[in-house]
Residue frames relative to the residue before (quaternion, step in Angstrom):
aa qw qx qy qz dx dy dz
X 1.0000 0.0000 0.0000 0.0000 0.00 0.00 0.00
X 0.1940 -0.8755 0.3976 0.1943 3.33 -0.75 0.91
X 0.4890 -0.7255 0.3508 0.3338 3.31 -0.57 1.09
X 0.6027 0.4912 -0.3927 0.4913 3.86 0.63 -0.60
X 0.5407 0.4578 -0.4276 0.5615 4.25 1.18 -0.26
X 0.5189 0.6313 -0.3220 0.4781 3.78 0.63 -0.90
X 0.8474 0.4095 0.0144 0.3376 2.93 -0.23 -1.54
X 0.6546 0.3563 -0.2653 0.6117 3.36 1.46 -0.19
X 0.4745 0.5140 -0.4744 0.5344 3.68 0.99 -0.29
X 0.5893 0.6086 -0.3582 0.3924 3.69 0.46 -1.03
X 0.7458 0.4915 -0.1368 0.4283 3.32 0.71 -1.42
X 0.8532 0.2630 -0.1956 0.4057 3.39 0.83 -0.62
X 0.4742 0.5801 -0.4936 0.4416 3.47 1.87 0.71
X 0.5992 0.5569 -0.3867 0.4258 3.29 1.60 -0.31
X 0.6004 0.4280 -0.3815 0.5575 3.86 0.58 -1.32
X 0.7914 0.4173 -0.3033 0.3279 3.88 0.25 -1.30
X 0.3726 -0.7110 0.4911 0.3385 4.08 1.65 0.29
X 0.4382 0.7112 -0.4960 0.2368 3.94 0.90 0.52
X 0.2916 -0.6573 0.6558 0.2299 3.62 -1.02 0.91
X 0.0734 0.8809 -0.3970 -0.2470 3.73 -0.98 0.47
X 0.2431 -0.7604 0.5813 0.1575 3.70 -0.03 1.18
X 0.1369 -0.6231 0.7668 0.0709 2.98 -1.64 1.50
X 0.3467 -0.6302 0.5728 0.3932 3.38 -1.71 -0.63
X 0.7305 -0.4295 0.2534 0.4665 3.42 -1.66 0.02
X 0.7812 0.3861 -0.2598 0.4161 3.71 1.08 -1.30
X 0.4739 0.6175 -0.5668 0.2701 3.70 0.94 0.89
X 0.7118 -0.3499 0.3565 0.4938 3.81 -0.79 0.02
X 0.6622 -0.5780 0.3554 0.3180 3.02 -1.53 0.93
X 0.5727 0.5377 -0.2912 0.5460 3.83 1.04 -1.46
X 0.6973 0.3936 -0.4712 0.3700 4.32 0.20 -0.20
X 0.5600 0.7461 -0.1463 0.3291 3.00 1.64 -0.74
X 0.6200 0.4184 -0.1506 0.6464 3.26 1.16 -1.62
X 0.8700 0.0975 -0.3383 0.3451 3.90 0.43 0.07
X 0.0561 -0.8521 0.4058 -0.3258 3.03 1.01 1.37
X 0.1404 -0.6895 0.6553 0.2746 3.75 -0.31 0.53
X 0.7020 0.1287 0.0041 0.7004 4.16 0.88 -1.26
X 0.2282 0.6349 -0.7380 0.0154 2.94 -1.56 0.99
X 0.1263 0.7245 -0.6135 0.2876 2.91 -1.38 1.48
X 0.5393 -0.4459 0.4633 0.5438 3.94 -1.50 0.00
X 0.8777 -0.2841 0.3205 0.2152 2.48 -2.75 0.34
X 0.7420 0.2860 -0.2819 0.5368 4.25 0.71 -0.42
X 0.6765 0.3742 -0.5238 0.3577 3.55 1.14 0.15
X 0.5149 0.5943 -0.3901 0.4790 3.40 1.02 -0.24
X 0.7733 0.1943 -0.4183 0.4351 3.90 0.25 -0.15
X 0.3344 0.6295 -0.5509 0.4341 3.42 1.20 0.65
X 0.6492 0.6481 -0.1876 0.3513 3.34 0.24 -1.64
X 0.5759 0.6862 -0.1769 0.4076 3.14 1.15 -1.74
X 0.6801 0.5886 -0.0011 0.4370 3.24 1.18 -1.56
X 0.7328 0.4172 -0.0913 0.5297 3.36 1.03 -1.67
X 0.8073 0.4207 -0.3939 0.1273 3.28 0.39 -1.18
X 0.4018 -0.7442 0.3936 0.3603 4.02 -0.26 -0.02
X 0.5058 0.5394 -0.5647 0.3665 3.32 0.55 0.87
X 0.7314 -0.4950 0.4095 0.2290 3.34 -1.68 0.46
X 0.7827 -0.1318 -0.0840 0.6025 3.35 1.01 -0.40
X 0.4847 -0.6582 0.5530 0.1615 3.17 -1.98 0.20
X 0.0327 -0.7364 0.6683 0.0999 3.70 -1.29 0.61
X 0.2965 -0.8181 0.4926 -0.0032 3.31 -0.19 1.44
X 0.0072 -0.8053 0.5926 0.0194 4.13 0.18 0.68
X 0.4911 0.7043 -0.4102 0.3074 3.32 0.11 0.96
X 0.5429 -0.5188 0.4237 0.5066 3.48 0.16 -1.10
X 0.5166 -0.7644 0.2388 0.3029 3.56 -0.60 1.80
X 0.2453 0.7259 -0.5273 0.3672 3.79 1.28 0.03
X 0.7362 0.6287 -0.1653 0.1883 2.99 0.44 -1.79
X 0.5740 0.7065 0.0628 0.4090 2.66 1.52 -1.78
X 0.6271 0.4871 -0.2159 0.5682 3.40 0.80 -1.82
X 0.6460 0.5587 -0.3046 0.4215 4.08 0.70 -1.31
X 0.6589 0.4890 -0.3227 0.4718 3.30 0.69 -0.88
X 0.5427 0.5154 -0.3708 0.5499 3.77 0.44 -1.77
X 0.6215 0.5727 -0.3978 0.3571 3.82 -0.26 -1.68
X 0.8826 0.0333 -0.0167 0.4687 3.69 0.25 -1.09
X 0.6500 0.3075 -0.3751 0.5851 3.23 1.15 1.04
X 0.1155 -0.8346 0.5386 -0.0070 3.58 0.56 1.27
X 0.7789 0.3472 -0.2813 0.4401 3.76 0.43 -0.70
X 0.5840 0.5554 -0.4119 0.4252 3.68 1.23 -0.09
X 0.5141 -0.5111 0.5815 0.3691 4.21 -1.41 0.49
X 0.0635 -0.7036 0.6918 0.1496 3.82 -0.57 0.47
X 0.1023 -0.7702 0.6252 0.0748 3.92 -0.55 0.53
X 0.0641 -0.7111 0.7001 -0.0083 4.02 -1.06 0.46
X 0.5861 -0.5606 0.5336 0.2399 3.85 -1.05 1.27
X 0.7725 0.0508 0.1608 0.6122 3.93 0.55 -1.08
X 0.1420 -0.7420 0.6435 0.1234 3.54 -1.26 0.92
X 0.6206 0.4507 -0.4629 0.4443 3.38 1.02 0.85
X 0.3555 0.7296 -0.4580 0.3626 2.88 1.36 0.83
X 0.0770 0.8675 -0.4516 0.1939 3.77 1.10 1.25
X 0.4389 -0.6461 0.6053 0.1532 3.73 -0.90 0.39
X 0.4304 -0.6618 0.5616 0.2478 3.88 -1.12 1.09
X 0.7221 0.4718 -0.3853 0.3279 3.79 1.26 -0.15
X 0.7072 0.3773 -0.3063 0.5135 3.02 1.48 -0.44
X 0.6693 0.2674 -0.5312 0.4453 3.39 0.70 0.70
X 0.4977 0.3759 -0.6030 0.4974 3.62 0.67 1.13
X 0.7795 0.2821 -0.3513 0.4353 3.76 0.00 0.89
X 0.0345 -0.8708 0.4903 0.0130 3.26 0.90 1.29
X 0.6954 -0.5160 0.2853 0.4109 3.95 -0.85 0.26
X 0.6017 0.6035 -0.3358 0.4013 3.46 0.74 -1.26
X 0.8827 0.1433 -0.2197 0.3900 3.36 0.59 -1.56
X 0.4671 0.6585 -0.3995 0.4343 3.27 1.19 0.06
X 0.5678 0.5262 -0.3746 0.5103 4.04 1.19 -0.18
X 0.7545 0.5403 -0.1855 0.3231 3.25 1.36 -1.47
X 0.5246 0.6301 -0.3047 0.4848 2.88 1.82 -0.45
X 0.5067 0.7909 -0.1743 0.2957 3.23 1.22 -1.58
X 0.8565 0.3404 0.0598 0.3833 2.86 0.81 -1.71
X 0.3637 0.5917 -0.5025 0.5148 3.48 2.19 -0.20
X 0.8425 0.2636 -0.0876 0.4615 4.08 0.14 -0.93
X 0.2864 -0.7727 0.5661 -0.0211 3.25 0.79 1.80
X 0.8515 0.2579 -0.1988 0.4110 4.03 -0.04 -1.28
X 0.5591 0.6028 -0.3837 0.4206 3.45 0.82 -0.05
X 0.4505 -0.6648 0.5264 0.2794 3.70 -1.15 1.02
X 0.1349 -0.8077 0.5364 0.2042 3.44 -0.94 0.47
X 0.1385 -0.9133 0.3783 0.0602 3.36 -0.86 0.82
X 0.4689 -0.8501 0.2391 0.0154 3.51 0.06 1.24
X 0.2066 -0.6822 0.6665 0.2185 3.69 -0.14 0.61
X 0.6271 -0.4375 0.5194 0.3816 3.45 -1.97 1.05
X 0.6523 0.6461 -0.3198 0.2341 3.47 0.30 -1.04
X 0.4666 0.7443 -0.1631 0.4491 3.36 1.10 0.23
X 0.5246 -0.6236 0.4778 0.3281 3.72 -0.83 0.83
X 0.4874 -0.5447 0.5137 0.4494 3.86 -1.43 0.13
X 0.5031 0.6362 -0.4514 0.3719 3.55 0.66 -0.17
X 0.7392 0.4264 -0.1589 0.4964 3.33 0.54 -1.64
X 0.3785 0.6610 -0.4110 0.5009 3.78 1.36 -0.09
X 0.7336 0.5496 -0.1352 0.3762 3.26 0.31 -1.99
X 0.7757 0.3278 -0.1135 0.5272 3.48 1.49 -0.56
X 0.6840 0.4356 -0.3381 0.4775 3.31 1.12 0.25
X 0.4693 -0.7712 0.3579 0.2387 3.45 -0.98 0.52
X 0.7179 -0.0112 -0.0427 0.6948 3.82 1.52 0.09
X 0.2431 -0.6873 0.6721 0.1298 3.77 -1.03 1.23
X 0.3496 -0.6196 0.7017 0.0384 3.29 -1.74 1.07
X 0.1076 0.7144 -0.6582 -0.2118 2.85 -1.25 0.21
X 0.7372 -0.4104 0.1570 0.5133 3.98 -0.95 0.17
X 0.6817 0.5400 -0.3524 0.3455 4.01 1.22 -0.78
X 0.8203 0.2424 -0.1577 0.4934 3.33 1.52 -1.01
X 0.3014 0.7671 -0.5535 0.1199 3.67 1.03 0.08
X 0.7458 0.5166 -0.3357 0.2535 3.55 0.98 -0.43
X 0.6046 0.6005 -0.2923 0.4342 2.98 1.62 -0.47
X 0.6355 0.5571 -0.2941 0.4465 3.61 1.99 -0.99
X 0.6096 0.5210 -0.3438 0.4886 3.47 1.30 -0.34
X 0.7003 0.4170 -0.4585 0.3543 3.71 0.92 -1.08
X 0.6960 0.4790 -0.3681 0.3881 3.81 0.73 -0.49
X 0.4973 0.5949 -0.4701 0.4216 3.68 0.85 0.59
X 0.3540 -0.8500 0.2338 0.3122 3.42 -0.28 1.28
X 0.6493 -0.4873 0.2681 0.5187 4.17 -0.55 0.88
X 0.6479 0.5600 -0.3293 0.3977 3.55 0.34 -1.08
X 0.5961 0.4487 -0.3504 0.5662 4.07 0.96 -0.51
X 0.4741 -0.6063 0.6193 0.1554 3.01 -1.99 0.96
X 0.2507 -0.8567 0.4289 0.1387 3.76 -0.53 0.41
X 0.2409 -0.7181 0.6283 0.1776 3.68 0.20 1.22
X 0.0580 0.7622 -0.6433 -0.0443 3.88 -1.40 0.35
X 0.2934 0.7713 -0.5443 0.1512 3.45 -1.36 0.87
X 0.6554 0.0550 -0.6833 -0.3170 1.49 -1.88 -0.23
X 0.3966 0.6805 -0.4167 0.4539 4.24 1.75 0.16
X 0.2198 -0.6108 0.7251 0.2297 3.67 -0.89 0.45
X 0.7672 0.4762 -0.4056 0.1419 3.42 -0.08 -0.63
X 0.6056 0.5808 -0.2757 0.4688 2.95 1.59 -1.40
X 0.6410 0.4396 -0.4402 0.4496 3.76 0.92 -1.17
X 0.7198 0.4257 -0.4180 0.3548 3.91 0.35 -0.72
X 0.4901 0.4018 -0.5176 0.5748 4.14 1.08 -0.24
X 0.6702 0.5491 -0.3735 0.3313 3.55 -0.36 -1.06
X 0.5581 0.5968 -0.2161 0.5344 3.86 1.14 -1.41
X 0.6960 0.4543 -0.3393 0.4404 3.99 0.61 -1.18
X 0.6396 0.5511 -0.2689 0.4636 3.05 0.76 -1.81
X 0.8360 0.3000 -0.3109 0.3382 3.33 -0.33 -1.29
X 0.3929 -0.6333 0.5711 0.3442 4.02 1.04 -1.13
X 0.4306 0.7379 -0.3746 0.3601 3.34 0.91 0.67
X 0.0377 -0.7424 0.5930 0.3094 3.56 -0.20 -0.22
X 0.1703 -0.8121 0.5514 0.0857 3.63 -1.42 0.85
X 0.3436 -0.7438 0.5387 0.1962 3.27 -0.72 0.51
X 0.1592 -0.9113 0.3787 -0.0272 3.63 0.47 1.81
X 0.3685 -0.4326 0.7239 0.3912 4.00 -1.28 0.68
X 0.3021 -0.7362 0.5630 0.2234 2.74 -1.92 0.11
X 0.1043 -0.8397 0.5210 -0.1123 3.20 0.93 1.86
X 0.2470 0.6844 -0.6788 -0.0992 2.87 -2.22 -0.67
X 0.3881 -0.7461 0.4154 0.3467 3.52 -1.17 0.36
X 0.4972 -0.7262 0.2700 0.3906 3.29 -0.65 0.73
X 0.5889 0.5421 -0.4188 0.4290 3.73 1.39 -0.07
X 0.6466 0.5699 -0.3077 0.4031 3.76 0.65 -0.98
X 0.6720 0.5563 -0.2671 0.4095 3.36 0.94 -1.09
X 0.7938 0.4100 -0.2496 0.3734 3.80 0.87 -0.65
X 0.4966 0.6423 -0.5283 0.2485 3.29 1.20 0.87
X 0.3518 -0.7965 0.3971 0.2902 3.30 -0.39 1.42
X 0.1927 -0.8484 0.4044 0.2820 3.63 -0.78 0.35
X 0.1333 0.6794 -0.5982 0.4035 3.76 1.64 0.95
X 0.8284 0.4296 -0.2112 0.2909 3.00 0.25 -1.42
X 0.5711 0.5529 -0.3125 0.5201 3.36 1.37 -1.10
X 0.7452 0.3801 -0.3885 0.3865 3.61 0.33 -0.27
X 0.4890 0.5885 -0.3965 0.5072 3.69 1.30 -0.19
X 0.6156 0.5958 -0.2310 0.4611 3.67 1.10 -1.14
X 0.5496 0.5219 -0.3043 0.5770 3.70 1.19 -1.24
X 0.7152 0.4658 -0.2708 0.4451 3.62 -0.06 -1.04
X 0.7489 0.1656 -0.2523 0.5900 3.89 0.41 -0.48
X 0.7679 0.0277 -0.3669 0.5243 3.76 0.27 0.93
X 0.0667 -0.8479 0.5174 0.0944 3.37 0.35 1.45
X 0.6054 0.5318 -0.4147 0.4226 4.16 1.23 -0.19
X 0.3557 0.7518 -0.4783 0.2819 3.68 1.53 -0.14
X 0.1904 -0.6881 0.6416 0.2803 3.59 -1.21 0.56
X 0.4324 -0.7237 0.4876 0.2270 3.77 -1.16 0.77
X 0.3565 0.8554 -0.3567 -0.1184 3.30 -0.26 0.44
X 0.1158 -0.9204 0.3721 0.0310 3.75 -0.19 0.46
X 0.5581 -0.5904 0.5226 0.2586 3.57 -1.73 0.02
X 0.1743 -0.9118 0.3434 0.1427 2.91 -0.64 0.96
X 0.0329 -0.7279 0.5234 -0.4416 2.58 1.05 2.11
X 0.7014 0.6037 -0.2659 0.2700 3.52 1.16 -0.94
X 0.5493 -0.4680 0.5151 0.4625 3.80 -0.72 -0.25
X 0.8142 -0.4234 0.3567 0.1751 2.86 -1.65 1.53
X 0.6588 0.6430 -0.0896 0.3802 3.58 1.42 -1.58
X 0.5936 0.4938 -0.1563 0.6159 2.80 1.31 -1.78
X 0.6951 0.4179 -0.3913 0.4349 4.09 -0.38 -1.55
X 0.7340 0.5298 -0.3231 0.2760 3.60 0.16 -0.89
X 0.7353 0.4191 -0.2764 0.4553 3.11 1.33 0.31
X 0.4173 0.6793 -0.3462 0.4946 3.32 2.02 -0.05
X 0.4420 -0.5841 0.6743 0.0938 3.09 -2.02 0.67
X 0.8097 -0.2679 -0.0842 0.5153 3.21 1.56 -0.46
X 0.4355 -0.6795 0.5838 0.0879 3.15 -1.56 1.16
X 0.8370 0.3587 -0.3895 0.1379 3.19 -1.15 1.51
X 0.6803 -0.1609 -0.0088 0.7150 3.77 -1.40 0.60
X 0.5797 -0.5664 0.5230 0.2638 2.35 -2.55 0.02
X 0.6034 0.6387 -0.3668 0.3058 3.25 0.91 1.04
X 0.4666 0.5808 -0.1685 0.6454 2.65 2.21 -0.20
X 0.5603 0.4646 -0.2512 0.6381 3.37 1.33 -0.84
X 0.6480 0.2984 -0.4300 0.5533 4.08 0.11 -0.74
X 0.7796 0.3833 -0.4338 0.2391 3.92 0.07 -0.18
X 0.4724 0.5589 -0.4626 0.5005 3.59 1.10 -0.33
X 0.8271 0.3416 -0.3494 0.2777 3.76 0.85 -0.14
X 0.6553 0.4906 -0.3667 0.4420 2.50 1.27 0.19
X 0.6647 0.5416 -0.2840 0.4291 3.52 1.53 0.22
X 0.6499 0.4903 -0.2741 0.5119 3.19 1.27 -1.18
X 0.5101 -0.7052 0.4564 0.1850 3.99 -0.79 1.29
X 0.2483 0.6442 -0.6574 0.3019 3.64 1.73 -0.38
X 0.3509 -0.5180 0.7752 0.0873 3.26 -2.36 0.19
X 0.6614 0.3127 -0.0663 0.6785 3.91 1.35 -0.28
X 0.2106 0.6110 -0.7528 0.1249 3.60 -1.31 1.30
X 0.4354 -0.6004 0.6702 0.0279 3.21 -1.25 1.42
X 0.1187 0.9055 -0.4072 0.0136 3.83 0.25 0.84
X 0.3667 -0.7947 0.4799 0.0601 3.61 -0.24 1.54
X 0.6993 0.4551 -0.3815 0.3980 4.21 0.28 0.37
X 0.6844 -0.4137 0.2521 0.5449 3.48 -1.21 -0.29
X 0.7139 -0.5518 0.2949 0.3145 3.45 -1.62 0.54
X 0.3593 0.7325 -0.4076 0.4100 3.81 1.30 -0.86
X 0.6531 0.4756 -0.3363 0.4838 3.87 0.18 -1.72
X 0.8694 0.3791 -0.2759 0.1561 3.96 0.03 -0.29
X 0.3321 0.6360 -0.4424 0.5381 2.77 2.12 1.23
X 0.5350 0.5715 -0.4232 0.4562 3.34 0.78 -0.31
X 0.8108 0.3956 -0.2345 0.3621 3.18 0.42 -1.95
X 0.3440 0.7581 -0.3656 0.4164 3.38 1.10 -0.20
X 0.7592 0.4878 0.0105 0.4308 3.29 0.27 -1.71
X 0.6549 0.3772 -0.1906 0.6265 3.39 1.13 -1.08
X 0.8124 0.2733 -0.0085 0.5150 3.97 0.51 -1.23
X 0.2484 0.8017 -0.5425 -0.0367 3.70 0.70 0.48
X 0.7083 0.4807 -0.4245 0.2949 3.18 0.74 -0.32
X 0.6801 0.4736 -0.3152 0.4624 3.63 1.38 -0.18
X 0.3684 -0.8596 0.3319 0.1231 2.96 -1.25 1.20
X 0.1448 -0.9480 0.2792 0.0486 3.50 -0.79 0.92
X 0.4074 -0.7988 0.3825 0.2226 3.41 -0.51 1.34
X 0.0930 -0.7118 0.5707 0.3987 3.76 -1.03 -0.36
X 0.6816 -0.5278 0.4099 0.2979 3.25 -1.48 1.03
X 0.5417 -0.7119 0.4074 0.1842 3.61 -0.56 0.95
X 0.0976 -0.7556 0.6307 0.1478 3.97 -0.38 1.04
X 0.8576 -0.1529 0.2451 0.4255 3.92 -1.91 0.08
X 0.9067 -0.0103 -0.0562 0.4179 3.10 0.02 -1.04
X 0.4417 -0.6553 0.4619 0.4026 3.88 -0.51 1.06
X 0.7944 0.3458 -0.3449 0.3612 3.69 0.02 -1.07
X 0.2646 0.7199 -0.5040 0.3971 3.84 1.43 0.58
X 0.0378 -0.6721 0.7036 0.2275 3.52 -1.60 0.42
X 0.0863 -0.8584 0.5044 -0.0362 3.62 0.73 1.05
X 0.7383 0.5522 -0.2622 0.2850 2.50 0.61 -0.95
X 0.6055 0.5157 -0.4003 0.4551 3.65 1.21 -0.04
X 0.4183 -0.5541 0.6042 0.3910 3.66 -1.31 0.31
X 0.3783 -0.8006 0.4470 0.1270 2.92 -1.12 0.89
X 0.4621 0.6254 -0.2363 0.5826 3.10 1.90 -0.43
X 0.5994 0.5722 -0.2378 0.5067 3.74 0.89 -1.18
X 0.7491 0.3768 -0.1684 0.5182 3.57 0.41 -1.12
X 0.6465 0.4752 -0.5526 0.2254 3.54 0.64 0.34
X 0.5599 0.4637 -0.5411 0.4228 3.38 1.17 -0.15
X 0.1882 -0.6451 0.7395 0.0401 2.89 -1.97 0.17
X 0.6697 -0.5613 0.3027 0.3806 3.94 -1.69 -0.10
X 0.5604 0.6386 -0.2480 0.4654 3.07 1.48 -0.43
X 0.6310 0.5267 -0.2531 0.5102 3.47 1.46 -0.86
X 0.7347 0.3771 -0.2259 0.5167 3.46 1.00 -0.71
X 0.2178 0.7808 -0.2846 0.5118 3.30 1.28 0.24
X 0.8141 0.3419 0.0496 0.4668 2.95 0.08 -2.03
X 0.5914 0.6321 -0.2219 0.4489 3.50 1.00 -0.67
X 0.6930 0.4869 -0.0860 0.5247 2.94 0.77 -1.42
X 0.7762 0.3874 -0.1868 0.4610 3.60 0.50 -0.96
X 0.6419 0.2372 -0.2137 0.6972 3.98 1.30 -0.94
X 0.4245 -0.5911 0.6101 0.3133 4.58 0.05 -0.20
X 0.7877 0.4707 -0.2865 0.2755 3.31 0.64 0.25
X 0.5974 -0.0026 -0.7930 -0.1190 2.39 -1.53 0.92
X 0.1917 -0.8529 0.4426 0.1995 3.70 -0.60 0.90
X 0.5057 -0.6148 0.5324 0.2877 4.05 -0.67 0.86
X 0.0197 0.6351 -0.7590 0.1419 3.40 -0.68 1.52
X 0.0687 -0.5879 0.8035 0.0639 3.76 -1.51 0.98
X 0.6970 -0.3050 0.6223 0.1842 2.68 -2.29 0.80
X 0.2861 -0.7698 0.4539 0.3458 4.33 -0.22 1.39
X 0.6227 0.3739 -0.5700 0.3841 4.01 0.55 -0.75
X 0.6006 0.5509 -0.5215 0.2527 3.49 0.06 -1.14
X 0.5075 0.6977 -0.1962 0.4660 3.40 1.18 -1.20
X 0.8013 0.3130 -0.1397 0.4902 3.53 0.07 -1.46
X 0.7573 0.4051 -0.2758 0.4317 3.64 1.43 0.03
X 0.3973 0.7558 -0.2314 0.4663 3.09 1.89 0.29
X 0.6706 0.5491 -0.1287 0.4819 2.84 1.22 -2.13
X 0.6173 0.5135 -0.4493 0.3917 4.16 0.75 -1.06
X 0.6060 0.5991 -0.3086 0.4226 4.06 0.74 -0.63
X 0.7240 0.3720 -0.2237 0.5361 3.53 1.10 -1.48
X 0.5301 0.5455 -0.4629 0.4552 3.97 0.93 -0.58
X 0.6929 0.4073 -0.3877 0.4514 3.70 0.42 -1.25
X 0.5450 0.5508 -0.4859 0.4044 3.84 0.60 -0.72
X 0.6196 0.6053 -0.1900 0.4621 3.57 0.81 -1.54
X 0.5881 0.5990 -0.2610 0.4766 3.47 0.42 -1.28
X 0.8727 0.3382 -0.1223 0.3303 3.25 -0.27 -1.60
X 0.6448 0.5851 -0.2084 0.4454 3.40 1.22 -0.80
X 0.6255 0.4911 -0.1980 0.5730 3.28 1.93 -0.49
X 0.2795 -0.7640 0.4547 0.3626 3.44 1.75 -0.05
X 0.3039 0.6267 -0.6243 0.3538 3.22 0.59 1.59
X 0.6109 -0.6297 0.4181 0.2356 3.16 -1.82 0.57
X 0.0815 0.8615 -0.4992 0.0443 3.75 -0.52 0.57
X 0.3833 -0.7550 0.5081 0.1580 3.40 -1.05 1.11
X 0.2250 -0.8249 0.5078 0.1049 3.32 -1.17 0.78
X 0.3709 -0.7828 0.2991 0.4002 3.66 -0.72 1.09
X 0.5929 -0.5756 0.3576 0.4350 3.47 -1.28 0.24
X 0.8350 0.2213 0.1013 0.4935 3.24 0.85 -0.95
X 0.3756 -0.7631 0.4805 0.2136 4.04 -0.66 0.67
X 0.0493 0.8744 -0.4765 -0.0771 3.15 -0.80 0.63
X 0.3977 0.8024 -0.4230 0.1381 3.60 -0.07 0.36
């Protein structure tokens, strides 16, 4: 990494008033110059909080759209707009309305992961830290559409006791840890602690000590005294833990194929320093939405917002669209 590339990004988030929010599964070097790094609900917090004029978002452009959504007068910048996500393009709009619209009285609930469109059509976004708290305040008597992850809605479904009515998503990185292998892996570090996202297959979670975001996941490591964590999510999360836990040592949970780097997002890894760089110096590329689409996005992320603030929020009786 070159420091004089460093060192000029530095320079032009100051002159350029730019706050920059990475995530956990970008590279270690986006990280370390990170004004906020963090998961997918602290970052559209942040979005909110920070007091600069605009935003460069290093993450995946989902992300991004959430922020813009509830920061309408701020520049939302992104390193790569093909920086797309295998869940939101496995819940395109069309059929994801049509679904929508088979279960008119039912609440639908929304992984972040997800297009502003599909926002515009759902009635409260989740994300992996607070889905439990957006589901517990939804009233028992409602049916509960979920998506656009099967897995998370079907862990999330045990835990809570809930039945959901599930897309049949998934991401395409979480899903290939194999868990033949994970159990061969258990056996030759039997003092390992398991933990994972519950993004993962049913297969995979069932062998974790713990289940959840990668903030919940970066704390068990940095709390639990294990000396060994067997670690089930993308690869990004293990600069942090590093940093927090150098002295403990950490494995990643094995996917299908060994000579695979699955384990990286592939979307995640396209930014880079050179991309943000460029951003920063030309504003582009910057995430402009269409304002209703926008102003119908935003009612989904407020209730997310709302509730997490142990505010009150009404729910409609009935879809329409």
């Amino acid at each position: 990494m070159s420091a004089d590339l460093v060192s000029e990004i530095q320079r032009l988030k100051k002159e350029k008033d730019v706050a920059l929010l990475a995530h956990y599964y970008e590279d270690g070097a986006i990280q370390d110059i990170a004004d906020y790094v963090g998961d997918s609900f602290y970052l559209a917090k942040m979005g909110q909080q920070v007091p600069n004029k605009n935003i460069l978002l290093a993450g995946v452009v989902f992300m991004a759209e959430s922020v813009k959504i509830m920061n309408p007068e701020k520049t939302v910048l992104v390193p790569d707009l093909g920086a797309s996500c295998s869940l939101v393009e496995g819940a395109p709009f069309d059929k994801y309305l049509a679904w929508r619209r088979q279960y008119p009285d039912a609440i639908c609930v929304t992984y972040i992961n997800s297009s502003a469109e599909v926002k515009s059509i759902s009635d409260a976004i989740i994300t992996s830290s607070n889905a439990a708290q957006i589901v517990a305040a939804i009233p028992k008597d409602r049916r509960i559409l979920f998506g656009p992850d099967q897995h998370l809605g079907k862990w999330l479904s045990k835990q809570l006791g809930r039945e959901f009515i599930l897309w049949p998503g998934a991401c395409q990185v979480h899903i290939l840890f194999n868990a033949g292998r994970l159990v061969e892996l258990i056996k030759q570090h039997p003092d390992a602690v398991v933990i994972a996202h519950p993004e993962c297959d049913d297969e995979i979670l069932k062998y974790a000590s713990v289940i959840g975001s990668t903030s919940r996941l970066l704390e068990e490591v940095k709390s639990n005294p294990a000396k060994k964590f067997i670690v089930a999510t993308e690869t990004g999360i293990f600069h942090q833990m590093h940093k927090l836990r150098p002295d403990a040592e950490l494995i990643q949970a094995p996917v299908v194929d060994e000579n695979c780097m699955c384990n990286d997002c592939p979307f995640m890894k396209m930014n880079t320093l050179e991309k943000i760089k460029r951003a920063l110096e030309t504003f582009k590329p910057e995430v402009k939405l269409d304002e209703a689409l926008r102003q119908k996005a935003s009612v989904s992320l407020d209730r997310m917002m709302k509730i997490t603030s142990n505010q009150p929020v009404k729910w409609p009786e009935k879809f329409e669209a």
